[in-house]
N, C-alpha and C positions, 0 to 999 in steps of 0.2 A: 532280298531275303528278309523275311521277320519272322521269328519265331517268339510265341505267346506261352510263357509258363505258368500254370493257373499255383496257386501256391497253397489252395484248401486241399483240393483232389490230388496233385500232384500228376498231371497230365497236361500235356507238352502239342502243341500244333504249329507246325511251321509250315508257312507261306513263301511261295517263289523259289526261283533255283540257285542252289549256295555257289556264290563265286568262290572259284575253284582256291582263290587266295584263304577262305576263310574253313574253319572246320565248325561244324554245328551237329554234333549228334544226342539224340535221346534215348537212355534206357527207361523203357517204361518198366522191369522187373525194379530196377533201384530207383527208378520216378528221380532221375536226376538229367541234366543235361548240359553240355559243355560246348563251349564255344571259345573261338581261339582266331584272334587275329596272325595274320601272317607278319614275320622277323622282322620286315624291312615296315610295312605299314600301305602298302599298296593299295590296300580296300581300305576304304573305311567301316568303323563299327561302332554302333553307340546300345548302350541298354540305359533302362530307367526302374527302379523299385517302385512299384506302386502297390497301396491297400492289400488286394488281393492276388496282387501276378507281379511277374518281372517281362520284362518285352525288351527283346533284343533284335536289331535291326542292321542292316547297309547304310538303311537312312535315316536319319535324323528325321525328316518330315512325318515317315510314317510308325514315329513315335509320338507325335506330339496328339494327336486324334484323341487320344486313349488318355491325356491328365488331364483332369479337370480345369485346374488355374493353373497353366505354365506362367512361371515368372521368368521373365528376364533378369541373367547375373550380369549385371551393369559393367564388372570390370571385365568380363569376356566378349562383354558385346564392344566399349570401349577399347581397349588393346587391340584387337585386331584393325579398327577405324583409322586408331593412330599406326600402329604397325604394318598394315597392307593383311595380315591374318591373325589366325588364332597361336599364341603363342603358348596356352597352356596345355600337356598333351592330355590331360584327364577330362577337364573341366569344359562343358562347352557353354554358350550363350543363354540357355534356358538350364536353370537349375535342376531341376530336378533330372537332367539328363547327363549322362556322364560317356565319357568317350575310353572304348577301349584301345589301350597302348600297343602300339608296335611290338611284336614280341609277348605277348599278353593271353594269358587263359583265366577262363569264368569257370567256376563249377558251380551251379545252379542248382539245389532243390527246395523240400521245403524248409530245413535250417534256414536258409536265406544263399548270399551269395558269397565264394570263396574267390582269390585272385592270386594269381602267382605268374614271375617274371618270369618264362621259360628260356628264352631267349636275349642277350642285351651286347650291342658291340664289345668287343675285349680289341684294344690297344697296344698292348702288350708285343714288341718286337720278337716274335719268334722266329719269323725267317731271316736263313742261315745263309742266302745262295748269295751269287753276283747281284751286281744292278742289269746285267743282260739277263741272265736266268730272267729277273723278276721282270723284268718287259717282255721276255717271251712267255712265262707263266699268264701275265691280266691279258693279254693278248689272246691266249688259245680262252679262255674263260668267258671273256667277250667273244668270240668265236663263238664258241659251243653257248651261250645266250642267246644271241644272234637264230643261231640256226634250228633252236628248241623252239624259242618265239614262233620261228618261220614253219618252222613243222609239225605245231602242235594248235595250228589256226587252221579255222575253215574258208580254204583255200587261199590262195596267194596274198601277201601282205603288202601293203601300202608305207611309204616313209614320208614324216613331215621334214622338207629340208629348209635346211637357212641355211646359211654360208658361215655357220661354228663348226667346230670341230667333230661335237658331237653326233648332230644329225649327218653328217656328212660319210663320218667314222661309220653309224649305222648302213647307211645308205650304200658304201664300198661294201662291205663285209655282207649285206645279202646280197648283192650281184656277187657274192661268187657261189652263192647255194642256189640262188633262183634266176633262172636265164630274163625275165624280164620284169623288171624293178621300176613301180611308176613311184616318181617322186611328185608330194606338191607343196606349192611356197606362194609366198603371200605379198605385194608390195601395197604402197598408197597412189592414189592418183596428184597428180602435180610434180613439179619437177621441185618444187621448195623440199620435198619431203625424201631425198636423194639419200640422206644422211641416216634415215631408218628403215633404208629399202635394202633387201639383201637378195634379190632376183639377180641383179649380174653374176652375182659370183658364184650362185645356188645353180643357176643358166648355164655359167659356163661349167662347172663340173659336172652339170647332170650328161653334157652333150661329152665331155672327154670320156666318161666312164659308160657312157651306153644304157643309159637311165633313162627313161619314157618320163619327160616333164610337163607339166602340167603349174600354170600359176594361177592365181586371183587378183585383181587388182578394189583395193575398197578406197571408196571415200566416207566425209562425213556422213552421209546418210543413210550409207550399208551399218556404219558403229552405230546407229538411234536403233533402225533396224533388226540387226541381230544383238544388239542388247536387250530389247522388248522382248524376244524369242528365248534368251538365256537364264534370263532373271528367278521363270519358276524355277526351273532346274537347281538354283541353290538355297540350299538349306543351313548352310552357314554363311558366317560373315567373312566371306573371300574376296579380295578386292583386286583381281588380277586384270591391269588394263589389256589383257594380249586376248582377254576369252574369246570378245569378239571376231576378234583372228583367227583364231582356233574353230572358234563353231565355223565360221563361214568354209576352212580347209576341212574340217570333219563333214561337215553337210556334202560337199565336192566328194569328197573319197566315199562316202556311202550314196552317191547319186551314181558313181561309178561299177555300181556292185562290190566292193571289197568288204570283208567283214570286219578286219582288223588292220589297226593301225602302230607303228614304230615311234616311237620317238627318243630323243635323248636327252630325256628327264634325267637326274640325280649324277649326270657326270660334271659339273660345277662344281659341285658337293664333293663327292668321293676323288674329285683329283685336284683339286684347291685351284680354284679360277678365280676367287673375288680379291682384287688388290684393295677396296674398302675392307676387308674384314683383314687384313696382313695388316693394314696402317691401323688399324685399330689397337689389334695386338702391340704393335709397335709403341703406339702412345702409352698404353698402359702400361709397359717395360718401365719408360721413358718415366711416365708417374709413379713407380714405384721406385726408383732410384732417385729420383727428386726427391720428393717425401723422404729417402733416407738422410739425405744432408742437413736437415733440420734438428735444432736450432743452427742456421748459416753461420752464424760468429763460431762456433766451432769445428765447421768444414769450409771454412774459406776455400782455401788451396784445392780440396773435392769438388768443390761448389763450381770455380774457376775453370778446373777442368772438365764436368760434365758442361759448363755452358759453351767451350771451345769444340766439343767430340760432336754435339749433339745441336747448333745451331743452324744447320739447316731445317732439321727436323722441327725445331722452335719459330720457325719462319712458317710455319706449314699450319693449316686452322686447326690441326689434330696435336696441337700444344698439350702437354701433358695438362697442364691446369685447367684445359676444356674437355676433360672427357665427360659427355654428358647423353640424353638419349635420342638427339639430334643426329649421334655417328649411327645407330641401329638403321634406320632408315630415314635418310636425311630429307631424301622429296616426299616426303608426306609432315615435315617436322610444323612449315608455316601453317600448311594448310589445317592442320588438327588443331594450331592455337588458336587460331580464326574462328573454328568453328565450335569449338569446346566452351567459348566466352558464355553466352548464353543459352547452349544447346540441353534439352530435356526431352524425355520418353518418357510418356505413363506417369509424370510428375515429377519424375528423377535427375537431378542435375548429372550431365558429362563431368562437369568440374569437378564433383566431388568422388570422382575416380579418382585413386594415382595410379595413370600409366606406367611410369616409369621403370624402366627394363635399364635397371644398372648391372653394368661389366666388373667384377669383385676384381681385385688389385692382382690376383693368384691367374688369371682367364690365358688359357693357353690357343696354338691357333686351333688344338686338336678339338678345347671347348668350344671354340666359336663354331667352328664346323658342324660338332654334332648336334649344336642347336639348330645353327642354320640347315642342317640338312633332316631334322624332325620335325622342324616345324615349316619353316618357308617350302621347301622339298614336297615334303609330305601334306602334313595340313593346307596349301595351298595350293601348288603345282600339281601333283599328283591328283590333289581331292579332284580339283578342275577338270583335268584331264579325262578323269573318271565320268565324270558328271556331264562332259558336253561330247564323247563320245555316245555314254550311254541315250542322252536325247537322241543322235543321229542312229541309234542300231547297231554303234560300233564296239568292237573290244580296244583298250590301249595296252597295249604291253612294252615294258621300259627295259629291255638289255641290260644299261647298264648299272643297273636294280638289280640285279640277280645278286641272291644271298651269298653265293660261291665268292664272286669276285668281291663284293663288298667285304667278307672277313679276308680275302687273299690285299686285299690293299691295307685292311686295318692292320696285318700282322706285318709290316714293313715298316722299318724304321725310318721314322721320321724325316730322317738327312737322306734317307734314297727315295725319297716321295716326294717332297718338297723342298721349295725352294723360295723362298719371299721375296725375291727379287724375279722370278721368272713363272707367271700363273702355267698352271698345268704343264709343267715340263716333260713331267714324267711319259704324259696321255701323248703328249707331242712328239717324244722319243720313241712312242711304243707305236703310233700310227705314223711311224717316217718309213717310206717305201711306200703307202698307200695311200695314202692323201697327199695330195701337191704343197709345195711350198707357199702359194698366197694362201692358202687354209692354215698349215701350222704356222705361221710368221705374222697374223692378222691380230691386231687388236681385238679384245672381246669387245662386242658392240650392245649385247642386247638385243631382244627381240621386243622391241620398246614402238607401238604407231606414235603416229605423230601426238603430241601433247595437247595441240587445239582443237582434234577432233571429241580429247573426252571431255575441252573445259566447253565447249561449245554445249553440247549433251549437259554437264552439270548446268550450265547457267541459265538451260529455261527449267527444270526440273521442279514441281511443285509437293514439297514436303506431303505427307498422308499421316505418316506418327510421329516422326523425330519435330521438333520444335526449332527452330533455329534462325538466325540470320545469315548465316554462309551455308555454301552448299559447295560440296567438292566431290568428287568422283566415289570417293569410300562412303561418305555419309549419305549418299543419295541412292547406292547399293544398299547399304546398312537397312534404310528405310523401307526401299520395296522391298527385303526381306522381310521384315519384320509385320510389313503390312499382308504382306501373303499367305503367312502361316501362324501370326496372335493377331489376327480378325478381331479378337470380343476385347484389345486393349483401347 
């Protein structure tokens, strides 16, 4: 969808069909027009001010046609290279384009433009029931998601599985609405690669529960491949090694004839799976209570005893005195110094960004969460999803995304949600009786291919804009970005 507001006449034309996530309407009696991202951030949306119109779009790409000199904003194009995405929710990579927020409405005429937060999570424990009540309330809610998804597609749905909880959780829950449920899942070729294959266990569930399975198997030369195929498709700087995994099961499910696909995007997020983002919190506790005992000569005796409470945790690399921006995402931490030494665009040194995404001493796990789950979630999982279904003709729809449930868990207190010692408890309580025990009792693995098939891909890659002596998996996306869509840089 783009819609073009001319800003002399005050007449409005919009192109393509509005996903259903987003609202876009014009009065031409009041020559105004509004537009409104959806709560959760599902669709993407960007507008840009220019001279004579405002242009609001789904894509980013088919905003850029229309400014004459886009510039790159270095530290949006930066941050995500180092980070794996875009971490700022307004601001994207080309300046003069700006991203509308989850939750977010534009009023548009010829004043210019207006912005207001219509929607924003609220935290706040107000439910009153048991811990059973509330596992049987996210339950019927993912239920009734489940089965809106399923019944508000053209015709029968598709589930991406792994052997997590959450695709799996999806995958249970339509087979009780739709008598025949094809699932598909993805492994590597070779037997070294065992440890980031999840077809046994995606295999064996799909055959206990009566699931029509269907896999893929890739090597190197599928990820060169459907990387080549992917590339135009982004418009931002998203650096998710799985895409190619993904496009290759999207291509599959729309070879199939299926229109839409499942998955279980944002249940990390809303039921707290990540034990790096727990240890994180943790450290910071930990440096905050440090930092209190100073000057030492006057908390001897305190000093004494947090180093006796709290020394295993001081044995761990997450030592209060190293909280730094290597914990946000620690496998990309070498790879961005390496390349950041002498890397340039357009004239512009990488080094003289500061990356740097420091965690304030106050950072609760509820803040790490809503970041993690706005911007990693959304800005890149989501975006992706979006992005390499719609190549294949597909729809994605995420369950456990649904606005209902997402306020029905935010309004739960904290201690019947969470547990820092046991990822997704809650999720694991609420699907016991329908997923088997190697699915809740399994380590979180990742849906991670193998590592050599993307350094194999970076290491012949030949730069086009970016400048550099190291080449890595983000910087070498970064670049075919950037060379696809600022052609005249």
């Amino acid at each position: 969808m783009k819609a073009i507001f001319d800003n002399i006449n005050g007449t409005c034309t919009i192109e393509g069909s509005i996903p259903r996530e987003i609202v876009c309407a014009y009065n031409p009696e009041s020559k105004k027009i509004t537009v409104a991202r959806d709560k959760i951030g599902i669709q993407s949306l960007y507008y840009a001010q220019l001279p004579t119109s405002v242009i609001v779009s789904t894509e980013l790409k088919d905003i850029l046609p229309h400014i004459a000199y886009p510039k790159i904003d270095m530290l949006n194009l930066a941050q995500p290279i180092r980070y794996n995405y875009p971490i700022d929710l307004q601001q994207t990579w080309i300046e003069q384009i700006k991203r509308v927020r989850a939750g977010e409405e534009l009023t548009i005429d010829q004043k210019g433009i207006r912005s207001r937060i219509y929607w924003k999570r609220d935290h706040t424990p107000t439910f009153k029931g048991t811990k059973q009540e509330a596992l049987a309330e996210a339950l019927r809610l993912l239920r009734k998601s489940v089965k809106e998804c399923a019944e508000t597609s053209e015709g029968p749905v598709a589930v991406l599985l792994s052997g997590g909880i959450d695709s799996t959780s999806l995958a249970a829950l339509t087979k009780e609405i739709q008598k025949e449920v094809h699932v598909f899942s993805a492994g590597y070729k070779g037997n070294t690669y065992k440890a980031c294959d999840e077809r046994p266990v995606a295999r064996k569930f799909a055959q206990e529960k009566g699931l029509i399975y269907h896999e893929l198997e890739l090597d190197v030369n599928d990820f060169q491949k459907y990387l080549d195929e992917v590339i135009p498709y982004l418009d931002e700087p998203c650096f998710d090694v799985n895409c190619m995994v993904q496009y290759a099961l999207f291509k599959k499910v729309a070879q199939m004839g299926f229109k839409t696909v499942l998955m279980g995007l944002g249940g990390d997020e809303i039921f707290y799976s990540y034990t790096q983002r727990h240890r994180e919190v943790e450290a910071i506790r930990l440096r905050h209570e440090f930092n209190q005992l100073y000057p030492i000569r006057k908390h001897k005796k305190e000093y004494i005893q947090f180093l006796l409470k709290n020394y295993k945790h001081l044995l761990l690399p997450n030592h209060p005195a190293r909280i730094d921006e290597s914990m946000l995402t620690d496998w990309t931490f070498e790879d961005y110094k390496h390349f950041v030494k002498d890397a340039t665009v357009n004239g512009e040194h990488f080094e003289d960004v500061d990356v740097h995404k420091s965690l304030p001493e106050n950072t609760t796990i509820q803040d790490i969460y809503d970041f993690v789950g706005a911007a990693f979630a959304m800005n890149m999982c989501v975006y992706m999803a979006n992005k390499l279904c719609h190549a294949n003709g597909l729809e994605v729809r995420c369950p456990i995304l649904a606005p209902e449930l997402v306020e029905f868990m935010d309004s739960l207190p904290m201690d019947m949600k969470f547990d820092i010692t046991q990822p997704k408890w809650f999720q694991k309580e609420m699907m016991t009786g329908i997923l088997p025990d190697y699915i809740l009792q399994a380590k979180k693995r990742g849906f991670t291919p193998p590592t050599e098939f993307i350094r194999v891909i970076a290491r012949k890659y030949q730069y086009k804009k970016i400048q550099s002596n190291y080449c890595f998996y983000n910087s070498m996306v970064a670049d075919q970005i950037i060379n696809n869509f600022l052609y005249k840089l």
